[in-house]
C-alpha positions as CSV (number, residue, x, y, z in Angstrom):
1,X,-18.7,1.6,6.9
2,X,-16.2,2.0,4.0
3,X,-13.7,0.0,4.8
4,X,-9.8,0.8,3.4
5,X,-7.7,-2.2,4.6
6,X,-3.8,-2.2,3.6
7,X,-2.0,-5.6,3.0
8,X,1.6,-6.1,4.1
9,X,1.6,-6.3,7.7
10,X,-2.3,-6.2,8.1
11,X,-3.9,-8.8,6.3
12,X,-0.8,-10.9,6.0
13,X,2.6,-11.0,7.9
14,X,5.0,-8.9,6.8
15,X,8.1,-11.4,5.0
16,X,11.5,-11.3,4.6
17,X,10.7,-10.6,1.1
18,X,7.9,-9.5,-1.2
19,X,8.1,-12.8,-2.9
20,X,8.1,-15.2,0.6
21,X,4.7,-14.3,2.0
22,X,2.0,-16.5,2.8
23,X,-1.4,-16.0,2.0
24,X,-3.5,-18.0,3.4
25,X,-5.9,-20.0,0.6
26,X,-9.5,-18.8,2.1
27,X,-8.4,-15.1,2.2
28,X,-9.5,-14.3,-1.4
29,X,-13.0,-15.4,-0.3
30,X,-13.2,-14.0,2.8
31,X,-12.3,-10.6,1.4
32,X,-15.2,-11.6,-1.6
33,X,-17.8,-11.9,1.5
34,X,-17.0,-8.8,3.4
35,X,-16.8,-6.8,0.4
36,X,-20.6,-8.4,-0.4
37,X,-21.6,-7.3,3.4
38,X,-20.3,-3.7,3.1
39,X,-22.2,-3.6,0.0
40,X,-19.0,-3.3,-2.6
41,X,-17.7,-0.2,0.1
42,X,-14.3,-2.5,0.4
43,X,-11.3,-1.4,-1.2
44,X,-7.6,-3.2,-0.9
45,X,-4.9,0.1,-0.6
46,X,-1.2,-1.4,-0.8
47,X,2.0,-0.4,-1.6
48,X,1.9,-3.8,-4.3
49,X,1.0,-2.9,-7.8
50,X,-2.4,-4.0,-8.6
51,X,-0.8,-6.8,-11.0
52,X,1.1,-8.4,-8.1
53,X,-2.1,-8.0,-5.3
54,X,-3.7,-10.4,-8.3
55,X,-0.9,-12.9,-8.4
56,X,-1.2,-13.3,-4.6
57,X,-4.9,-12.7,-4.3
58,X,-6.2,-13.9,-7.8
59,X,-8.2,-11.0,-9.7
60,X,-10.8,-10.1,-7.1
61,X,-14.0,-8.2,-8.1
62,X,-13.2,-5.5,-5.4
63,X,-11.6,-2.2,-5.2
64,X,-7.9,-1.8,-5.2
65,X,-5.1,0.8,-5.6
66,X,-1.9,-0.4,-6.1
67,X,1.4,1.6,-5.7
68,X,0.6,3.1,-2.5
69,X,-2.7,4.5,-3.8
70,X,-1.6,5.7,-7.5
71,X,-3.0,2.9,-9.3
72,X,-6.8,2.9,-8.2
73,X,-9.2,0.6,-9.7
74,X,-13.3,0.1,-9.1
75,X,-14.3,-3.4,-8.8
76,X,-15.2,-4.1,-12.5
77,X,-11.5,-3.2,-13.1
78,X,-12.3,-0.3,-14.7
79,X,-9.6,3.2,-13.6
80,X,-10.5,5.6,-11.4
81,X,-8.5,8.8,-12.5
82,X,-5.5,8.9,-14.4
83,X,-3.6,5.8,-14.8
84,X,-0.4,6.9,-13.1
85,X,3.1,7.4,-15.3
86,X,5.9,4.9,-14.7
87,X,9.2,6.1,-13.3
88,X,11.5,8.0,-16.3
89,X,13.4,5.4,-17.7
90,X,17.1,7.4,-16.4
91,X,15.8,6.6,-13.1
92,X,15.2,3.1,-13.7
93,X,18.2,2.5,-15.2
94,X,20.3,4.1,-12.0
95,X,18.4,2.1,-9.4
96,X,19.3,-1.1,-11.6
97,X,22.9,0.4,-11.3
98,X,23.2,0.9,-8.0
99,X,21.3,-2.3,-6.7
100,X,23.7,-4.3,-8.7
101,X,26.7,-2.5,-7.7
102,X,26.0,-2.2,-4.1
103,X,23.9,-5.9,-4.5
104,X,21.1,-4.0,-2.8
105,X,17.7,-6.1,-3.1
106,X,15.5,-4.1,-5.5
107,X,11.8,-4.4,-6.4
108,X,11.2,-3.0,-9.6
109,X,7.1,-2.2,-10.1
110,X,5.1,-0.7,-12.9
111,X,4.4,2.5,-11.1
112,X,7.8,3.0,-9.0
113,X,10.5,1.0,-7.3
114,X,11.6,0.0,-3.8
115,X,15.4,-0.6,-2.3
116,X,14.9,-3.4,0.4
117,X,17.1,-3.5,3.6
118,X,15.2,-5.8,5.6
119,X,17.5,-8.2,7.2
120,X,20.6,-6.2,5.9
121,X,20.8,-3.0,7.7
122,X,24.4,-1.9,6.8
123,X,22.3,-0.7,3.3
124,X,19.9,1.7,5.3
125,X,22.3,4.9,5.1
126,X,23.9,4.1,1.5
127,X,20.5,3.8,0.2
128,X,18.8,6.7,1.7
129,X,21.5,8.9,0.3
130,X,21.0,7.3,-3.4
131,X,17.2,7.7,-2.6
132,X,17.1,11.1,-2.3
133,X,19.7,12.0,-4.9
134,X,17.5,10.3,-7.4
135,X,14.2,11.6,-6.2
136,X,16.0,15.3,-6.4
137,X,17.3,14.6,-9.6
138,X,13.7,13.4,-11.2
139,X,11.3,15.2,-9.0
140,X,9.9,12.3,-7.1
141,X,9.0,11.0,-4.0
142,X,10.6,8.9,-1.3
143,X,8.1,6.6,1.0
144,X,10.0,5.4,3.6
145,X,8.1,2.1,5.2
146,X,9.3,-0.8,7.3
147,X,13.4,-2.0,5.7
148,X,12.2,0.0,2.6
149,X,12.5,3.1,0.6
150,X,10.1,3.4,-2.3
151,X,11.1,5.9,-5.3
152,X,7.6,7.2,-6.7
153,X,5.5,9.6,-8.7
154,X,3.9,12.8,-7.1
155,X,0.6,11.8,-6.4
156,X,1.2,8.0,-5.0
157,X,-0.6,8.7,-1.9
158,X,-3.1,6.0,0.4
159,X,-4.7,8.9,1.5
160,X,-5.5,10.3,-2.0
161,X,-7.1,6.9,-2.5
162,X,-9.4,7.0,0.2
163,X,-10.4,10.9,-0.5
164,X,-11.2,9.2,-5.0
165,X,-12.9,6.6,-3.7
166,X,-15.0,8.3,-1.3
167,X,-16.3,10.4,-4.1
168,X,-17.9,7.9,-5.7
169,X,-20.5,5.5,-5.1
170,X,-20.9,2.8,-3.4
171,X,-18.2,4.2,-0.9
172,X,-19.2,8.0,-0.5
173,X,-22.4,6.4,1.0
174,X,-20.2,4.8,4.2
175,X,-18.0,6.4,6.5
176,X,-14.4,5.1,6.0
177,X,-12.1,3.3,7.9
178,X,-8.8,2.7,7.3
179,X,-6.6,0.2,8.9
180,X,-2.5,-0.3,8.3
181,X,0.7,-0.9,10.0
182,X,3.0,1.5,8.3
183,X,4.1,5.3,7.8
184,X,2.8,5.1,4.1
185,X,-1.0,4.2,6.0
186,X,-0.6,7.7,8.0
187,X,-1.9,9.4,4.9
188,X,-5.2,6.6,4.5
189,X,-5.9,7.6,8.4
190,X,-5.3,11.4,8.2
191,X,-7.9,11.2,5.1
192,X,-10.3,8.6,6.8
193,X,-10.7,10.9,10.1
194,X,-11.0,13.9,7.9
195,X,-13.8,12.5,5.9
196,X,-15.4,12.0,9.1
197,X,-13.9,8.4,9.9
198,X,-11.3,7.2,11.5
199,X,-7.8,4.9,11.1
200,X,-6.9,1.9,12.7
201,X,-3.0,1.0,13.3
202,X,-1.9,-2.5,13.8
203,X,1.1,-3.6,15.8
204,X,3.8,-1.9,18.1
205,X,4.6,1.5,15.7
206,X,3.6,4.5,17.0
207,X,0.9,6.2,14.9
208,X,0.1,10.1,14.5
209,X,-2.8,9.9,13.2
210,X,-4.4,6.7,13.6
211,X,-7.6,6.9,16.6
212,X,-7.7,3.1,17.6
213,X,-5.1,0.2,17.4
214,X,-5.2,-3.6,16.6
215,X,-2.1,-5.0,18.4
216,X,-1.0,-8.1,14.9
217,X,-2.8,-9.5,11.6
218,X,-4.9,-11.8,13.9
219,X,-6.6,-8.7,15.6
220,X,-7.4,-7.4,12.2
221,X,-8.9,-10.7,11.2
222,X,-10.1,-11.5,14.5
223,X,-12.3,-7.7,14.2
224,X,-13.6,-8.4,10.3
225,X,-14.3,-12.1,11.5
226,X,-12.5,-13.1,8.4
């Protein structure tokens, strides 16, 4: 197996902020010995930026992309492709704008930014219509995900991550897996089941793609026996 395991919402519950969830102390060990069992064919795929998965996590020697697969790093660290581009700076100043004007909670991140609505759903409709003005205006992308919309590059893709990593060893040895709870993880199991694999979605959300489900975190850690 080669095993592609989102964050958020799998391996930890999903918080009313980025900032306010709670990993649990042993996790960053846990992860160290199943990544040791699947013979280094573990990587972490998250919407996070690499930097913040390590303020969370501490800096595991494991595979990660950050930025919903844009950002992919082997386990020494070292890049796998192109590091991506950060957003234009025009667009980062009008998100800044309109999150202060509107006092919308943003999350700014090294490869992209995300307008949060979580637990203030009079913002959804405002900020989808300054979403997609701003991705028009600067050719980007929009991933929608749970209270969320995520301004990015081309390119940020989970499912691009699995298809980079697969092409290179340890991984392209194992047959992946990919398990999330969001429609950013549709990609990772569309590219999983097409590599010959298959996806794994966890809690109530209906999945397109996904082949198997995991009803909350604790049936994901209760199936790794983490």
């Amino acid at each position: 197996m080669a095993l592609f395991l989102d964050f958020d919402g799998t391996l930890i519950e999903i918080a009313p902020s980025p900032d306010a969830i709670k990993v649990p102390v042993s996790l960053t060990h846990t992860l160290l010995a199943l990544d040791r069992s699947l013979h280094g064919r573990l990587a972490l795929v998250s919407g996070r930026a690499v930097e913040d998965l390590g303020r969370h996590l501490g800096e595991l020697a494991i595979a990660v992309a950050g930025s919903h697969g844009a950002d992919r790093r082997l386990s020494n660290r070292s890049p796998l492709g192109k590091p991506p581009d950060p957003l234009p700076a025009a667009a980062r100043r009008a998100l800044a704008a309109f999150a202060a004007a509107e006092e919308f909670p943003l999350e700014a991140k090294p490869h992209g930014a995300a307008l949060h609505f979580r637990g203030r759903p009079e913002l959804e409709v405002r900020g989808a219509r300054f979403a997609q003005k701003l991705a028009r205006e600067h050719a980007l992308l929009i991933k929608r995900g749970k209270a969320v919309f995520e301004l990015v590059r081309p390119g940020a893709d989970k499912g691009a991550a699995v298809r980079a990593f697969m092409s290179v060893a340890p991984f392209r040895e194992g047959r992946p897996v990919f398990v999330g709870d969001d429609v950013t993880d549709e990609d990772g199991f569309l590219a999983a089941r097409e590599l010959g694999g298959f996806g794994i979605a966890v809690g109530e959300r209906s999945s397109q793609e996904a082949n198997f489900a995991l009803a909350d975190t604790a049936a994901v850690h209760a199936w790794l026996h983490l």
